[in-house]
Each structure stands twice: as structure tokens, then as C-alpha cells.
C-alpha positions in Angstrom: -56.7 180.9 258.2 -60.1 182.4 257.7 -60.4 185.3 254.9 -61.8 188.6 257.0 -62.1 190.2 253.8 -66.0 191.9 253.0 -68.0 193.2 250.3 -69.8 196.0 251.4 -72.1 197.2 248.9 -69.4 196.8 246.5 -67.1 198.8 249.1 -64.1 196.3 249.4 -61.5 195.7 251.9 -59.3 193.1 253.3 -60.8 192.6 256.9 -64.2 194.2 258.4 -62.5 197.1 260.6 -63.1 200.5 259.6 -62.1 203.6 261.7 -65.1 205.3 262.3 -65.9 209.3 261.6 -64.3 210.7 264.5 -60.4 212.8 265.7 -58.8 209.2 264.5 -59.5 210.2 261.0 -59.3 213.6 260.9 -55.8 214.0 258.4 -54.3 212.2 255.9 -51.0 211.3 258.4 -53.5 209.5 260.9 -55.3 207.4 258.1 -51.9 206.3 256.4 -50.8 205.5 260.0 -53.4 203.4 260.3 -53.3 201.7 257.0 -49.8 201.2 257.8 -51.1 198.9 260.1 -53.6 197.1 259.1 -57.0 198.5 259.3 -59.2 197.5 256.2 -61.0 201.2 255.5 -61.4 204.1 257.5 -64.2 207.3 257.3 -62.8 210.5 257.1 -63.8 212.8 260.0 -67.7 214.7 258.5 -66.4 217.4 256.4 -68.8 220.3 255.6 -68.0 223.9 256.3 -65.5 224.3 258.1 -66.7 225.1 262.1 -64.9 226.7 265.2 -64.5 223.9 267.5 -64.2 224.6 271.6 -61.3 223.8 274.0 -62.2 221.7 276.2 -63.7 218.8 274.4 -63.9 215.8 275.7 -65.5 214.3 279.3 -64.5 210.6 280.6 -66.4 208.3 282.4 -64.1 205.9 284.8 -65.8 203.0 286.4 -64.2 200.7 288.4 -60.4 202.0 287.7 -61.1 201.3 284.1 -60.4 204.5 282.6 -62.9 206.1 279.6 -65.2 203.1 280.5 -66.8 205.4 278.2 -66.0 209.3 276.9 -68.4 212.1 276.3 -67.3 214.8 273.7 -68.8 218.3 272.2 -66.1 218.5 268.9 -67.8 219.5 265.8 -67.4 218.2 262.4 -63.8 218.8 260.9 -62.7 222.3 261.3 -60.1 222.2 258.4 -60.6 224.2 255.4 -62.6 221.4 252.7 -59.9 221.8 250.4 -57.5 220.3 252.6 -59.6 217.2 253.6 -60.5 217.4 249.8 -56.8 216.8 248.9 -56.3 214.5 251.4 -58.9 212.1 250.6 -57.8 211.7 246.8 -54.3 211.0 248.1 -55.1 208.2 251.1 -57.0 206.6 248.2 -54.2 206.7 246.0 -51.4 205.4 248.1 -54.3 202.6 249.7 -56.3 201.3 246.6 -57.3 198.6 248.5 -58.6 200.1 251.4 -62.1 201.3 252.0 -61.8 205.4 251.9 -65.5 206.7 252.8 -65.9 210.3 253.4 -68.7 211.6 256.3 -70.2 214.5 255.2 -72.9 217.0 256.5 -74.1 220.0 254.7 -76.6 222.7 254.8 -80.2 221.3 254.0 -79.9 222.4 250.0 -79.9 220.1 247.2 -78.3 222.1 245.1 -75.4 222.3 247.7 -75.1 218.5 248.6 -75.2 218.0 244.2 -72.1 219.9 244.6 -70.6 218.3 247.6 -71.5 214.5 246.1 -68.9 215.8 243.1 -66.2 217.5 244.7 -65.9 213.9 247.4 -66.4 211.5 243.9 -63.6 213.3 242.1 -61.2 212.3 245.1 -61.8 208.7 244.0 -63.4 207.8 247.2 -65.5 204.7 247.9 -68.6 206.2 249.3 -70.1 208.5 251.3 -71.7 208.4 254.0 -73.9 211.1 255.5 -73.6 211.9 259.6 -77.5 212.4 260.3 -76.7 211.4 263.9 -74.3 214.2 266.1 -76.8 215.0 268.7 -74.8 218.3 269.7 -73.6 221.7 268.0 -74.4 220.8 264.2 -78.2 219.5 265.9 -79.0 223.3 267.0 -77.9 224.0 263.2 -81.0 222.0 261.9 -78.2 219.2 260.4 -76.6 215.8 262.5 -79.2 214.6 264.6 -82.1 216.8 263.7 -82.1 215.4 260.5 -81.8 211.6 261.3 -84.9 212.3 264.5 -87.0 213.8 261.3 -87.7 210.6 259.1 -88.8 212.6 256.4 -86.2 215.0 256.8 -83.7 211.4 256.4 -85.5 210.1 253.3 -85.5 213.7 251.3 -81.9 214.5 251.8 -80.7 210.8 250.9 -83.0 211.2 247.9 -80.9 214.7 247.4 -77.7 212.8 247.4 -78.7 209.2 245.8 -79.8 211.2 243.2 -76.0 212.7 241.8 -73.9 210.3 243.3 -72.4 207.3 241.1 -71.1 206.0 244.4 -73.0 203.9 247.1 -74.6 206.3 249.9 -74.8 205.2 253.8 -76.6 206.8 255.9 -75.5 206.7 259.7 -78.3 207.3 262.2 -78.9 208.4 265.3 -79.4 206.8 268.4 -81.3 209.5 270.1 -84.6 208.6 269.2 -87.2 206.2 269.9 -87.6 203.7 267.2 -84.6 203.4 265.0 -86.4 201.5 262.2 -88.1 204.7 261.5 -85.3 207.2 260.5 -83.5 203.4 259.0 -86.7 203.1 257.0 -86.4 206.2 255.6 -82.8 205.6 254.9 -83.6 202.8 252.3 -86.9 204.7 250.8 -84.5 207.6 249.9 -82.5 204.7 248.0 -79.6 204.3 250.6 -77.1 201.5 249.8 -76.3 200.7 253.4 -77.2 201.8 257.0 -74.3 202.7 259.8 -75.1 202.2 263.0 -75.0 203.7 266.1 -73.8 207.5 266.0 -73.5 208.9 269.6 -75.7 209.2 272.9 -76.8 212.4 274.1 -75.7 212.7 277.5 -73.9 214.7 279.9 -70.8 212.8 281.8 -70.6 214.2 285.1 -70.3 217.2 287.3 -67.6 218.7 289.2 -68.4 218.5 292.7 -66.6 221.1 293.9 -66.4 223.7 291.1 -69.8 222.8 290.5 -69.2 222.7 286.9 -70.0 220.4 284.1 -67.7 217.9 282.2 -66.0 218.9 280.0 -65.6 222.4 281.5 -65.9 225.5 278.9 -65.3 228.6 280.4 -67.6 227.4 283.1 -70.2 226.1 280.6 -71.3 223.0 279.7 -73.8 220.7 277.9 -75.1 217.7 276.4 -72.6 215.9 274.2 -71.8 212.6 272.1 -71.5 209.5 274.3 -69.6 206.7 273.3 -67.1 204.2 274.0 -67.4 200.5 275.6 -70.6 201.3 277.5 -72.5 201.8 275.0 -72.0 198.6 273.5 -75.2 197.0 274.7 -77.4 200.0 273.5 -75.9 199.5 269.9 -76.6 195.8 269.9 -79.9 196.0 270.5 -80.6 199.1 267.6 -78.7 196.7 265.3 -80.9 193.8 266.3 -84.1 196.2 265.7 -83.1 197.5 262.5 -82.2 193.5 261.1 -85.7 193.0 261.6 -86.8 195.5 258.3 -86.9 193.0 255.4 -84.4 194.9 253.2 -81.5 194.3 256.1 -82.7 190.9 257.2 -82.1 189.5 253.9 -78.9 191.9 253.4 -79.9 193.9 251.0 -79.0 196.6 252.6 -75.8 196.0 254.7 -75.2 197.3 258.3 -71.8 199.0 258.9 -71.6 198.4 263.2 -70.1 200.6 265.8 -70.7 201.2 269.0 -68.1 199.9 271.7 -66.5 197.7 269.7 -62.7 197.4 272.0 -62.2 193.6 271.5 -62.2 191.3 269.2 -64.9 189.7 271.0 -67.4 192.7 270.3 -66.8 192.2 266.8 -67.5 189.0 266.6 -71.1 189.9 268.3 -71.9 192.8 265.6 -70.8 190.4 263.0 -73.1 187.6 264.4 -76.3 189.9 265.0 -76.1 191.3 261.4 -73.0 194.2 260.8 -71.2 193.2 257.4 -68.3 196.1 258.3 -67.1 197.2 261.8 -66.3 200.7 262.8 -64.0 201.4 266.0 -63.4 205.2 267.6 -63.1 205.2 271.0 -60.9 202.5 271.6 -58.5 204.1 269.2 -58.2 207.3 270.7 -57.6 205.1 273.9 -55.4 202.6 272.7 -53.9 203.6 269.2 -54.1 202.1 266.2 -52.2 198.9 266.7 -55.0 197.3 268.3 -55.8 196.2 265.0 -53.9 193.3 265.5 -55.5 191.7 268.0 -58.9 192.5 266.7 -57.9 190.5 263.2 -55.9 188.0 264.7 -58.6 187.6 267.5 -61.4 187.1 265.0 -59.5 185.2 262.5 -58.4 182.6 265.7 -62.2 182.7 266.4 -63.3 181.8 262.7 -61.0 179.1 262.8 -62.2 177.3 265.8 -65.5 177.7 264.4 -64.8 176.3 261.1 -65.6 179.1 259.1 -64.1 179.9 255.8 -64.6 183.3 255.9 -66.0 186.6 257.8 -69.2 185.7 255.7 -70.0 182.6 257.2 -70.8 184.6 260.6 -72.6 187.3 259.4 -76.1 187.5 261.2 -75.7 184.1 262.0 -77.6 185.0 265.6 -80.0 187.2 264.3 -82.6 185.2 263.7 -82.6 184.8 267.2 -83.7 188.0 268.4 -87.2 187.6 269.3 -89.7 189.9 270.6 -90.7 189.3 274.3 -94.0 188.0 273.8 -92.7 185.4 271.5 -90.5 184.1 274.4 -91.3 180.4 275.3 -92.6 180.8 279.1 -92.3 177.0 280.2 -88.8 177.2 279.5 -87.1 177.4 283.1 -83.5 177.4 284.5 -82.5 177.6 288.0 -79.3 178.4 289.6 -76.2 175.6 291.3 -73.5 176.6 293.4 -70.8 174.3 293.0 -69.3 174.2 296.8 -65.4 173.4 295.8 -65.6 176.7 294.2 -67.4 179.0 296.5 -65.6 181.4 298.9 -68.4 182.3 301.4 -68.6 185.6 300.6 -72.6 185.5 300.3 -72.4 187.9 297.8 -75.1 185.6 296.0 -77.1 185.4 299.3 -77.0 188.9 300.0 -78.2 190.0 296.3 -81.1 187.2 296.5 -82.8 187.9 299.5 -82.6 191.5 299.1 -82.4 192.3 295.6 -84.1 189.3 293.7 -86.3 186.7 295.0 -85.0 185.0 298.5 -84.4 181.5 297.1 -81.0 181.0 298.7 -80.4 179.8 302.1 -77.1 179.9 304.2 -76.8 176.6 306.0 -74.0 175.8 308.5 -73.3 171.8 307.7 -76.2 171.4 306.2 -78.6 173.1 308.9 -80.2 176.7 307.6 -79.0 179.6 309.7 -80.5 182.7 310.3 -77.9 185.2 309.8 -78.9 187.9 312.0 -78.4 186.2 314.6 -75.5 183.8 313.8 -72.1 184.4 315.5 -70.6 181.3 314.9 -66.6 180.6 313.6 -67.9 177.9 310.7 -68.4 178.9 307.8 -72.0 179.4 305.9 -72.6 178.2 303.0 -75.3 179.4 300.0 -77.2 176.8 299.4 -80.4 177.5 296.4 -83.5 176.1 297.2 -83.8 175.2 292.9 -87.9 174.3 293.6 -88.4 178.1 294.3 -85.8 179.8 292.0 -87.2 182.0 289.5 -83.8 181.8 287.0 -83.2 185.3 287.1 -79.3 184.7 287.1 -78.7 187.6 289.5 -76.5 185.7 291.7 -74.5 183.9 289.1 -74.1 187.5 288.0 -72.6 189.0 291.2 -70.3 186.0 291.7 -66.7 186.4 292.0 -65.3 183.3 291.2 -66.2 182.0 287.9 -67.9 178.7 286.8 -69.3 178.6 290.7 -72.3 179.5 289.9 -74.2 177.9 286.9 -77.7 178.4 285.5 -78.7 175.2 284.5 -82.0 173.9 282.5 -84.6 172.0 284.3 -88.0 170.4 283.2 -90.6 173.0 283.9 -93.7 170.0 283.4 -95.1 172.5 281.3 -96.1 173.0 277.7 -94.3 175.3 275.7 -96.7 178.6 275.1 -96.0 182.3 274.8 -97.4 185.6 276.3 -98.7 186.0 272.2 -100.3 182.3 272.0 -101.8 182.6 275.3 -103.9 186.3 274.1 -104.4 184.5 270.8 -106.2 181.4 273.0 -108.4 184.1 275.1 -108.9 186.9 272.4 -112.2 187.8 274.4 -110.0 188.9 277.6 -108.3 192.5 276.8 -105.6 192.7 279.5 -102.4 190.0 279.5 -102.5 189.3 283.4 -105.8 188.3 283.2 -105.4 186.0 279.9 -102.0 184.5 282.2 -104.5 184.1 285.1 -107.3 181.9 283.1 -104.5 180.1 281.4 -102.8 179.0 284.6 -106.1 178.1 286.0 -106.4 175.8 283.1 -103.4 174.3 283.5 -103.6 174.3 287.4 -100.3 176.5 287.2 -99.4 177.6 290.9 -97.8 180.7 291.6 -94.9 180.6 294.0 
């Protein structure tokens, strides 16, 4: 069986899942719970000054009949006294000395009062701290969360604040809200961070009630923006992780990424793990599910290591990121087209239908082999999709709309072309300023027909 135990920054525990800074973690009865079960570390909910939090909190977003697809909420930072969470903390870490215990925290922009902070949190005996510079609602319009991770000097001098006292390593969790998260990350490592978590919350709102007219979740009548989260987001927090493994102090690990960000399966683990995370954090599928879906996370990614012939959790880690490429370095003669396998299909024309209307009208329905027009076909046989693989772009629309799987594959086909980018072909025709008109000398070089 594969070891799951990681080294994160020094921060040790015996498999990569961490509870994330959220209600899960809120008291010392939930992170025992958990414990008790099997998760390797957990962050305690931010602590700070204690706040009022709001009734109602939280906003779901059900797509399909798959309830809290993703969940919106507007709760604050914990809203028990810090002595309590104080307390708590030192005990967890007592009863769980080998579990990772970090504590979220989020003060008022003073140095003097973070010095103090960074103390009272060490003398509990956590592992580290990590500061929330990412809750893009209520603690923002305070001038702390997000309004310090959007501000990358505002990131770099309170890291600097705490890195300066604290004798245990400091993460910094950033914000999604922004638009280039290798700029707050950046400032994250000049302020001497030991390791970057990644991705906080979405701004967003969830819905509205269509006939109160109100927002979701409902206040007295009020709403507002909020933290989104949950298995949606999942693709968003792939692609910041990818972004920020491209700074030379993560790609060669340096600094460590702690992932989160939709993680539900095992299967999302494994794809943090492989584009770069070294720790996992879960939330949302928590409050969904409870804590015992820590078993089929570990199991699932131990099974999963095994099959791969890994050793251990280690031997995965960024193991696709050096496959993340920017678009212009994308091989353009490289060319797949799509196959319907006819045992398989059910004449839906759910692949025809999104083709000719939403992609590039390279599939034809044929009645025993004759094309049909089907505005004006009435008869009881039925059609069959047939692709026309000469003028398919490989956009993998219809292999994406497809109900039945393995019926439609995207294969890989000779192009007859030679393998150039959209940066070698600018770099060929430096004299030409706009990238159309560099693709149109090249093609007529190459006597490239367009389709």
C-alpha cells in the first residue's frame, strides 16, 4: 500500500487531507471528530476578533438534481471569544500530536497586533499559521480577507509583519478574486512565506428568489455578494494552481502549495496532487457529506497509487505540471477528429444537433448510408451520425454531449504538417505585428488551405 503521508514545510501528517478554514473546523468537538476518523490535519476556522455573524448564511446552487453543486455563504470569521478557540487549539494538538493543527487567522492591519497574535497561536503548540488574505465579503469592507490578498503590497508587508515573530512556518491563502494570482502569490514568498494555499472563495451571488424577488441567502430581505465554493469551482482552482506552479520558487517546490477548491472525490485529489498541491484541503463536501468521506478519499488515492506503481503520495506530486503550457506554445499541426462507433450509438443526434448548430457542421445523418436532410425526413429508419473526419475541426463538442460513453472517441490523425506554434510562427515573421496576418503568410508558405 502506498504511504499518503506528506511533508509540508515541515508540517507533517499521515495522508494529504486537511479540513480547510471553514464551519467544519470551527470547535474542538468537530476537529477530534474528524481526527477520529482519519483526516491527516485540519485549519481551525480564522480566528481574530470575535464578529456578529448573520442568520441566514448560506445559498445553494442545485444543477441537475445534484444538490450544493456548489454553495454560496456570507459567515464571518469565528465568532467565538479567542480564548475559547485559543484553548481549543492547544488541546486538539495535544490529544492529535500527529496531526497537522494550523490556525487561520486575520487581524487588524497592525504589526504590533499580529506580533501578539503570532504568540498567543505558537504557545497552543500549533503547526503553523496561516493567514486568510482571501474572504471576499464582510471582513473585505473591513480593509482585511480579500482586500489585503487583491493589494500585493498590502500581502507582502503583513507576511513580513508575521514572518518576522513567528518560529513557525507561515502560509498565506490567497484570493481568487483577482486577475493574476501570481501577483498577490509573489508577494506571498517576498514577505518570506513558507507555503501558498490556494483557492479561497469566489465572489458571487447564487441566485434570486423569483417570486419574493429577494436574494439568496435572504437577510431580512437583504442580500449580497458572498464566498463561492464547492465542486464547481473546481476547474477555476486548477487552473490558479497551474498559474501559480509556474513562479520558480513553487515549480521547483520550494514553496509548497496547500490545494482546495472542489475537491469531493478522490479523483480531484489526485488532480491537485498531479498539477502541483503537496497538501489537500476539503470544506464543502464536508459540510455535505460529513466527515467520513475520508475513507474513500484515502483508500481511493491509495488504490490509485498502487495501480500506478507509486511508492508514495510524493511520487505524484506535480507530476502533470510541466504540462501546462501557455496557448501560444501549443503545437498547431497536431490534429484529432471525432469516430462514432455505431454498435454504441442510440440515434439520439444529440452529437448532430450540437455540431451543426453549435460547432462546426461536420456531421451528417445518413439513412443506410445515403445523407438525409432532416428537415424534411419523415421516414421510420433510423438516422445515423455519421462525421465527415476530412472536415472536422477536433473540437470534441460532440463526444462531449454524448450519452453513452466510449461511442464517441477523439482520435489522432496525421495532419501532413510540421509541427509549429502560434510563438514560432511570430518569431519566423517578426516584421508582421498582428498574429492573423503572420498565420496567413505562413499558410501561404506552406500552401495550408483553410476549410
Amino acid at each position: 500500500m502506498a504511504d499518503l503521508s506528506t511533508d509540508f514545510c515541515g508540517v507533517k501528517s499521515p495522508n494529504p487531507f486537511w479540513l480547510a478554514s471553514a464551519p467544519p473546523t470551527n470547535t474542538a468537538y468537530q476537529v477530534c471528530k474528524a481526527f477520529d476518523y482519519g483526516w491527516g490535519g485540519a485549519v481551525w476556522k480564522t480566528i481574530g476578533t470575535p464578529v456578529l455573524n448573520v442568520s441566514s448564511r448560506y445559498g445553494g446552487w442545485e444543477y441537475g438534481g445534484n444538490k450544493l453543486a456548489a454553495i454560496n455563504n456570507i459567515e464571518l470569521i469565528s465568532d467565538r471569544p479567542l480564548e475559547v478557540n485559543l484553548r481549543e487549539i492547544a488541546e486538539v494538538k495535544r490529544l492529535f500530536p500527529d496531526r497537522a493543527v494550523i490556525v487561520s487567522a486575520m487581524f487588524e492591519s497592525d504589526p504590533q497586533v499580529w506580533a501578539d497574535a503570532v504568540r498567543r497561536i505558537e504557545d497552543t503548540g500549533a503547526d503553523a499559521i496561516e493567514l486568510n488574505y482571501g474572504c471576499p465579503h464582510g471582513m473585505s469592507e473591513r480593509g482585511m480577507g480579500s482586500a489585503v490578498g487583491q493589494v500585493p503590497e498590502y500581502c507582502s508587508m503583513i507576511t513580513e509583519w508575521v514572518t518576522s515573530v513567528a518560529s513557525v512556518p507561515v502560509i498565506v491563502k490567497l484570493t481568487p478574486n483577482i486577475t493574476d494570482i501570481k501577483a498577490p502569490a509573489r508577494a506571498a514568498i517576498e514577505g518570506r512565506a513558507a507555503a501558498l494555499s490556494l483557492i479561497n472563495t469566489i465572489n458571487s451571488v447564487i441566485g434570486v428568489d423569483l417570486d419574493a424577488f429577494t436574494l439568496k441567502p435572504n437577510v431580512g430581505g437583504k442580500g449580497g455578494h458572498g464566498g463561492y465554493a464547492g465542486p464547481a469551482v473546481k476547474p477555476i482552482a486548477l487552473s490558479m494552481l497551474s498559474e501559480v506552479m509556474q513562479l520558480p520558487e513553487t515549480r521547483d517546490f520550494r514553496i509548497p502549495i496547500s490545494g482546495m477548491g472542489g475537491i469531493q472525490t478522490w479523483r480531484d485529489a489526485a488532480e491537485f496532487l498531479l498539477l502541483g498541491a503537496t497538501s489537500l484541503q476539503v470544506c464543502t463536501a464536508v459540510m455535505h457529506y460529513g466527515f467520513r468521506i475520508i475513507e474513500e478519499l484515502t483508500d481511493g488515492l491509495s488504490n490509485w497509487l498502487d495501480d500506478k506503481g507509486a511508492a508514495s503520495v510524493r511520487d505524484v506530486i506535480g507530476a502533470a505540471a510541466p504540462r501546462y503550457s501557455p496557448f501560444n506554445q501549443l503545437d498547431l499541426s497536431y490534429k484529432v477528429v471525432a469516430r462514432i462507433d455505431p454498435a454504441k450509438c442510440i440515434h439520439c443526434n444529440l452529437c448532430f444537433v450540437a455540431c451543426d448548430e453549435g460547432a462546426h457542421q461536420c456531421i451528417d445523418l445518413t439513412v443506410d448510408g445515403v445523407k438525409i436532410d432532416p428537415a424534411t425526413y419523415a421516414g421510420p429508419a433510423k438516422t445515423q451520425p455519421v462525421v465527415r473526419e476530412d472536415d472536422c475541426v477536433g473540437c470534441n463538442l460532440c463526444s462531449l454531449v454524448c450519452p453513452v460513453d466510449g461511442c464517441i472517441t477523439m482520435l489522432e490523425v496525421d495532419s501532413g504538417r510540421e509541427s509549429v506554434t502560434w510563438a514560432e510562427i511570430t518569431e519566423r515573421y517578426p516584421e508582421v505585428t498582428l498574429q492573423w496576418e503572420a498565420m496567413g503568410r505562413y499558410r501561404a508558405e506552406k500552401g495550408i488551405e483553410i476549410h
